[in-house]
ZAKOL-9264 format. One record per residue (C-alpha): residue in one letter; x, y, z. Coordinates in steps of 0.5 Angstrom, whole numbers, plus 2048, in hexadecimal, padded with zeros to 3 digits. Layout:
AXYZ/...
//
This chain:
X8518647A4/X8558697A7/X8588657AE/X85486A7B4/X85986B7BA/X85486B7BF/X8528657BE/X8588637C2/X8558677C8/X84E8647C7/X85085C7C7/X85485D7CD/X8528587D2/X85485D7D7/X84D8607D6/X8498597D9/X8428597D8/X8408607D6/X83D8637D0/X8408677CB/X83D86C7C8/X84086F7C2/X83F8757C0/X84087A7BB/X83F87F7B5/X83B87C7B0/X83F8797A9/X8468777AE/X8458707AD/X84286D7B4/X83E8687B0/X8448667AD/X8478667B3/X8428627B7/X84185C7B2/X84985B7B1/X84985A7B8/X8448547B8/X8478517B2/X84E8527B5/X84B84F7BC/X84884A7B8/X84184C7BA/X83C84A7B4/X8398507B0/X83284F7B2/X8348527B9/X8348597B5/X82E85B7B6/X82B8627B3/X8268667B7/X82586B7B0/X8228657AD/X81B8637AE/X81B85C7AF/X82085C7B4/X81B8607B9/X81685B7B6/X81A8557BA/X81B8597BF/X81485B7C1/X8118537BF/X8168517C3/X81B8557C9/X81F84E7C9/X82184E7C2/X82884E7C4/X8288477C7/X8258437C1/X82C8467BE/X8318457C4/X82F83D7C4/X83483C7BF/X83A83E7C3/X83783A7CA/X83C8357C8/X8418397C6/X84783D7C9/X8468427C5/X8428487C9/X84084C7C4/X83F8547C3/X8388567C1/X83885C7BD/X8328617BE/X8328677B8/X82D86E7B9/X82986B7BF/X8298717C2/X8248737BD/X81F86E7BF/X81A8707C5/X81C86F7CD/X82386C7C9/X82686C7D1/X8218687D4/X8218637CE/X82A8637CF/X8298627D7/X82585C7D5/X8288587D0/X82F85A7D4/X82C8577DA/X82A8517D8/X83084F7D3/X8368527D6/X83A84C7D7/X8388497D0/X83A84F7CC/X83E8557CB/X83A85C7C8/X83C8607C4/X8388667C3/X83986C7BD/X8368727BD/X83787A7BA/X8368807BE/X83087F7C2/X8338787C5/X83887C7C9/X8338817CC/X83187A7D0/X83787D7D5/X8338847D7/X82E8817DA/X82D87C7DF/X82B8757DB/X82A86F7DD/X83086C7DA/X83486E7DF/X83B8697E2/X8398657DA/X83C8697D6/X84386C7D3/X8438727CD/X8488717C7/X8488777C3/X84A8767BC/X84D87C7B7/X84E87C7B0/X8558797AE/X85C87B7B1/X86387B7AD/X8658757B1/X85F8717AF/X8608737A7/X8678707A7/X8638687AA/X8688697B0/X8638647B5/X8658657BB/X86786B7C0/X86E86D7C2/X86D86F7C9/X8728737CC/X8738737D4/X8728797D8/X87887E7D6/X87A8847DC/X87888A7D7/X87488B7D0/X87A88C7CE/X87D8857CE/X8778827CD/X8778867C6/X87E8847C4/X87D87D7C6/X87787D7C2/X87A8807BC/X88087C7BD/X87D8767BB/X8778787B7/X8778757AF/X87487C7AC/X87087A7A5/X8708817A0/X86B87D79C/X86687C7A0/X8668827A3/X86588679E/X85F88179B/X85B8827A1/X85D88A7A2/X85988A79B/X85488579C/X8528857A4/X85387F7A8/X84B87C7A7/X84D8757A4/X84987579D/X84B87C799/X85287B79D/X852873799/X84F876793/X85487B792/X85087F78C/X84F88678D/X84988778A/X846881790/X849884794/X84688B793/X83F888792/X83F883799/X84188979D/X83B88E79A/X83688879C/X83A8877A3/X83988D7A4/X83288D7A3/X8308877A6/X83388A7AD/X8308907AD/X82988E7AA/X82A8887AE/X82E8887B5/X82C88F7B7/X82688F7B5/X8258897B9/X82988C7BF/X8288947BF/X8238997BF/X82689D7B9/X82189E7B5/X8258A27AF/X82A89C7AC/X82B89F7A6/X82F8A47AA/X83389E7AE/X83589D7A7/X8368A37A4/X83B8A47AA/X83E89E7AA/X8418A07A3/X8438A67A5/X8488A47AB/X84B8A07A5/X84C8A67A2/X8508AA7A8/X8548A37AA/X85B8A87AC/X8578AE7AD/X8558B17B4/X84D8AE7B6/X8498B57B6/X8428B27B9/X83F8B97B8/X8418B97B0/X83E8B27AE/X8388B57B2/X8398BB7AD/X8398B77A8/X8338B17A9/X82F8B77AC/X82D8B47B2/X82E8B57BA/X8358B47BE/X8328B07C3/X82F8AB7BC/X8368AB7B9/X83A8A97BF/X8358A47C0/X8358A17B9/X83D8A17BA/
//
């Protein structure tokens, strides 16, 4: 596994009580992100718990107080342990489900709580998590987190962009191998640790067809997703050129105002 840098940020003890809600494209590693945290806080591996899978909904329903059956073992221990809750999201009045078990165990536990798209549209309403939370998103790999370097260099606020860029890259450590592997491969974790070309290219043909068959259909009315995908291949053969919305409707046949909405 790949060292996430973020993970700095999400166990800072500064945060204290709230949730952290992690989020992000499918495939970026949230998963592996969340369940190294609770090996590396030394939480068991049974506090990762799967809403995807039936038998965690089934507890759930038998029991809404499941979780204090697992958090007996740490009553004697110093340990506050993280618990990580993966996909809840999908699971009906999932809110309501978080309040409860956050209110009731909060001094007992730190909550972890992965999701993709749809979980970061909990912040364009009004929800009743609010003041419980704090959201960390997480992208596909950088350059820095390619070379293993664990911690982040913080350099303190400079007068100008022009002297925080020159202190920058003053002390910057730049890894020409690196960057090139993940020009070629992309930053997601499994075709950049792969590094076959030929994975590469059928990862990313499923990707694509995953997000759109999946999270658009789930969160948009667009009804022509073939077209979605058909457009997505066509901006990645006019990557360097001028982007005219008026061809690409030429060429799908479709109106200007679907064009500018699939983009």
């Amino acid at each position: 596994m790949i060292p996430r840098l973020i993970s700095q940020t999400i166990l800072d003890p500064t945060w204290g009580r709230q949730m952290r809600f992690i989020v992000g494209p499918r495939q970026c590693g949230k998963t592996t992100l969340s369940k190294a945290i609770l090996t590396q806080e030394g939480s068991s591996p049974k506090l990762y718990f799967d809403w995807d899978e039936r038998v965690v909904r089934l507890r759930y329903q038998n029991d809404p107080d499941f979780l204090s059956e697992e958090l007996t073992l740490y009553m004697k221990s110093k340990i506050l342990p993280w618990v990580a809750f993966d996909e809840i999201h999908k699971y009906p009045k999932w809110k309501n489900v978080l309040k409860g078990i956050f209110d009731k165990h909060e001094p007992r536990l730190r909550l972890l709580v992965t999701g993709s798209a749809r979980l970061d549209l909990i912040r364009r309403a009004g929800d009743s998590l609010s003041g419980r939370y704090f959201t960390y998103h997480l992208f596909p790999l950088c350059l820095r987190e390619t070379a293993q370097q664990k911690k982040i260099s913080i350099v303190k606020p400079l007068k100008s962009a022009k002297a925080f860029l020159e202190e920058r890259f003053s002390n910057e450590k730049f890894y020409q191998s690196n960057l090139v592997h993940l020009l070629e491969a992309g930053g997601f974790p499994e075709p950049f640790l792969k590094n076959s070309k030929a994975f590469q290219r059928k990862w990313h043909m499923d990707f694509v067809d995953r997000l759109i068959r999946g999270d658009l259909r789930d969160m948009t009315r667009i009804e022509k997703l073939e077209h979605v995908a058909y457009l997505l291949r066509l901006i990645a053969e006019r990557v360097g050129s001028p982007l005219s919305l008026n061809s690409l409707r030429e060429t799908l046949e479709d109106s200007y105002n679907a064009v500018r909405n699939y983009r």
